[in-house]
DRENBA-233323 format. One record per residue (C-alpha): residue number from 1; residue in one letter; x, y, z. Coordinates in pm, 1 decimal. Example, Ala and Ser with C-alpha at 12.3 -4.5 7.8 and 13.67 -1.06 7.14 Angstrom:
<nodes>
(node 1; 'a'; (1230.0; -450.0; 780.0))
(node 2; 's'; (1367.0; -106.0; 714.0))
</nodes>
This chain:
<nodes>
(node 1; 'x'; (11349.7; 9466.4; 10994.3))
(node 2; 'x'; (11513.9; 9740.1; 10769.2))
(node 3; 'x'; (11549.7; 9461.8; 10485.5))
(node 4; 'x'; (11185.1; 9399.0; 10491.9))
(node 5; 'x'; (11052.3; 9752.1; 10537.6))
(node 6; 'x'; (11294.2; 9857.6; 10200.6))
(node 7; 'x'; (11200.9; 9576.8; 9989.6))
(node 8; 'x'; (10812.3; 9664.0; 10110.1))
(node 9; 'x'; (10851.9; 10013.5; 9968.8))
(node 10; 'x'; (11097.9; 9887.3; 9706.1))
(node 11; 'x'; (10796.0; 9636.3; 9575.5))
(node 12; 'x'; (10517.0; 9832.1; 9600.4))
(node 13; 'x'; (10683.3; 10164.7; 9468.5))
(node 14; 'x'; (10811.7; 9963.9; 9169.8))
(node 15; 'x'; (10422.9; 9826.1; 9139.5))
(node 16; 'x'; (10324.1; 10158.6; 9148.3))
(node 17; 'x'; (10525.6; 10319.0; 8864.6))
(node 18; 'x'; (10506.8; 10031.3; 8658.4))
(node 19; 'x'; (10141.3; 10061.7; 8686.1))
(node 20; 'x'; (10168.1; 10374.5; 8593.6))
(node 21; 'x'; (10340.4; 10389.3; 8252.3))
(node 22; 'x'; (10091.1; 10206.1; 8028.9))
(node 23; 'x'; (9836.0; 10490.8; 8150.2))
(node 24; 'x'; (10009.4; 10771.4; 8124.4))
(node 25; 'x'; (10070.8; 10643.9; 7738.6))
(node 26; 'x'; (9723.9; 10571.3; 7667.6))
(node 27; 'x'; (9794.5; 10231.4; 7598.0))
(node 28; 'x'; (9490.5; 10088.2; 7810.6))
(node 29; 'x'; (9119.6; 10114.0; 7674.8))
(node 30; 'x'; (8815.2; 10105.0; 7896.0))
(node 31; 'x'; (8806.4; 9797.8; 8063.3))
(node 32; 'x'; (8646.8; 9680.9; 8411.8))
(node 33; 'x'; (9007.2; 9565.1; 8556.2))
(node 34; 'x'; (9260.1; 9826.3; 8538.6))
(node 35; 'x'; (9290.0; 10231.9; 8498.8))
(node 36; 'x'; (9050.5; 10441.2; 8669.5))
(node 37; 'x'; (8711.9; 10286.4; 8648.7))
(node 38; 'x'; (8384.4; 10518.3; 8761.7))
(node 39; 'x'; (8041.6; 10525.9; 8542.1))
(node 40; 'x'; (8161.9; 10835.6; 8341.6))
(node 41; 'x'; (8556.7; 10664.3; 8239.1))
(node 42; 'x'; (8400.9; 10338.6; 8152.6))
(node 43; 'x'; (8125.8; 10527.8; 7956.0))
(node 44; 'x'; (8329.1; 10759.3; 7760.6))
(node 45; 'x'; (8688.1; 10718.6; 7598.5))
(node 46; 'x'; (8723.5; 11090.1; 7594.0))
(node 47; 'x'; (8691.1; 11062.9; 7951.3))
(node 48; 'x'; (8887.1; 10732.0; 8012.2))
(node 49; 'x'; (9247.4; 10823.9; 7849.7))
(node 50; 'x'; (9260.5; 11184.7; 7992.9))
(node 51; 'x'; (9135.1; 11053.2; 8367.9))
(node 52; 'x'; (9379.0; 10779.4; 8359.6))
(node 53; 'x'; (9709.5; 10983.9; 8212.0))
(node 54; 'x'; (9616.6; 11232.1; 8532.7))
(node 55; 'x'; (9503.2; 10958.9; 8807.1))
(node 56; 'x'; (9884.2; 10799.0; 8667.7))
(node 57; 'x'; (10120.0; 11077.8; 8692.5))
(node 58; 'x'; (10010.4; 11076.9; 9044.4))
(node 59; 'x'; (10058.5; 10692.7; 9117.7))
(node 60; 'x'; (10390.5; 10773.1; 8971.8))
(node 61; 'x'; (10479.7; 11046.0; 9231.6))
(node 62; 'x'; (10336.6; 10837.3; 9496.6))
(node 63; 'x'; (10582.2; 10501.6; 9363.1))
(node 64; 'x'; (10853.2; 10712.2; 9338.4))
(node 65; 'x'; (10806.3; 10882.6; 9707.0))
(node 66; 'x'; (10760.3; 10545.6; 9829.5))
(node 67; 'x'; (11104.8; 10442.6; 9671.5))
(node 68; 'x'; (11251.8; 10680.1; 9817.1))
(node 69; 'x'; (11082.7; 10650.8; 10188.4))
(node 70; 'x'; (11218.9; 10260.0; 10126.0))
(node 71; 'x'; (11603.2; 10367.1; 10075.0))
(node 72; 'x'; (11502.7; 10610.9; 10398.6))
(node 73; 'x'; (11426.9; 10337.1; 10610.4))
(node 74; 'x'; (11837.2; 10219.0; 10661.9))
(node 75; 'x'; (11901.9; 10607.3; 10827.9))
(node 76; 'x'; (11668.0; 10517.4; 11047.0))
(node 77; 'x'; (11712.5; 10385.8; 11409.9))
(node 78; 'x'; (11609.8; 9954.1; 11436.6))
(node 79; 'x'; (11335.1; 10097.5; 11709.9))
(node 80; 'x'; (11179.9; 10343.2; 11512.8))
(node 81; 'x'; (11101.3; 10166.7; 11212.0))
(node 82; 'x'; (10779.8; 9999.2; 11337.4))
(node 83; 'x'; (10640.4; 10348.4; 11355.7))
(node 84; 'x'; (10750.4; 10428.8; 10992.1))
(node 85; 'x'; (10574.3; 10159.7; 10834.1))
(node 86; 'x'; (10271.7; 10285.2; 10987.0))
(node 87; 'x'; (10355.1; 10628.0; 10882.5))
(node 88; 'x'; (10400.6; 10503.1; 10516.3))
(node 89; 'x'; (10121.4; 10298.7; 10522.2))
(node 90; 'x'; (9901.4; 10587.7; 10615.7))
(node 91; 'x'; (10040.5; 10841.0; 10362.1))
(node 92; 'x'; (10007.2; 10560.1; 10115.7))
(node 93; 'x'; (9632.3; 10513.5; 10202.2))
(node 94; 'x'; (9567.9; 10919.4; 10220.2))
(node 95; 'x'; (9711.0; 11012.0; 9917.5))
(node 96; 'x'; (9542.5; 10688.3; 9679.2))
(node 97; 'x'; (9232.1; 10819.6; 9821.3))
(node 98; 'x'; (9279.6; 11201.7; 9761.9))
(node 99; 'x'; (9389.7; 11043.6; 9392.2))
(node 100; 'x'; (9031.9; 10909.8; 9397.1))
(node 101; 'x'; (8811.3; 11208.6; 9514.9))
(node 102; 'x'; (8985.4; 11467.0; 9283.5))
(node 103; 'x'; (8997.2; 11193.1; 8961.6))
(node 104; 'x'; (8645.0; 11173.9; 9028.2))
(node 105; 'x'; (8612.0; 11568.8; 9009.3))
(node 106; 'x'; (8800.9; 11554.5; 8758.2))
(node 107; 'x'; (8609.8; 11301.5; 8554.1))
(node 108; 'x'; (8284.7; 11486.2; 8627.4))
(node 109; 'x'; (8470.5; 11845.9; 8495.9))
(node 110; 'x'; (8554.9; 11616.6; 8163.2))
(node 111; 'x'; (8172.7; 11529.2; 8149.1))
(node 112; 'x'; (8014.4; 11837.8; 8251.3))
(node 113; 'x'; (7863.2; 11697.7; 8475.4))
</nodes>
């Protein structure tokens, strides 16, 4: 169980920063597939690049603490790691979707709006 819940968050944190990278270097234009993709991003390239570096740093942080909760997972007792893949499931979910409201603020702050 240890093996899978460490290459889980080994995966997916790996997924994360390397989704990261190109967006933090403003190497991805507007497009309808990848970056951070509201009305006002798509819209506005001024918008796009600067929303996207910000919503990436974050996805970095959040691959990189999810690396790290993966190597945590072998100090951790067989019976209790049910419970922490919930745990890092959850975090995962809460912080991609506090990435979302305040890129969205942040996006609107850009426009002015």
């Amino acid at each position: 169980m240890a093996l899978f819940v460490f290459l889980t968050c080994a995966v997916t944190g790996l997924l994360f920063v390397g989704l990261s990278i190109p967006l933090l270097l403003y190497k991805i234009p507007p497009n309808p597939w990848y970056g951070f993709r509201t009305r006002l991003t798509l819209g506005d390239p001024q918008i796009w690049y600067p929303v996207n570096a910000w919503g990436a740093r974050r996805l970095l942080w959040i691959g990189i603490l999810t690396l790290i909760a993966g190597a945590a997972c072998w100090l951790l007792p067989e019976a209790w790691l049910g419970g922490y893949v919930l745990i890092v499931c959850a975090l995962w979910v809460l912080a991609l979707i506090a990435v979302l409201v305040w890129g969205v603020k942040y996006a609107r702050r850009l426009a002015g709006a």
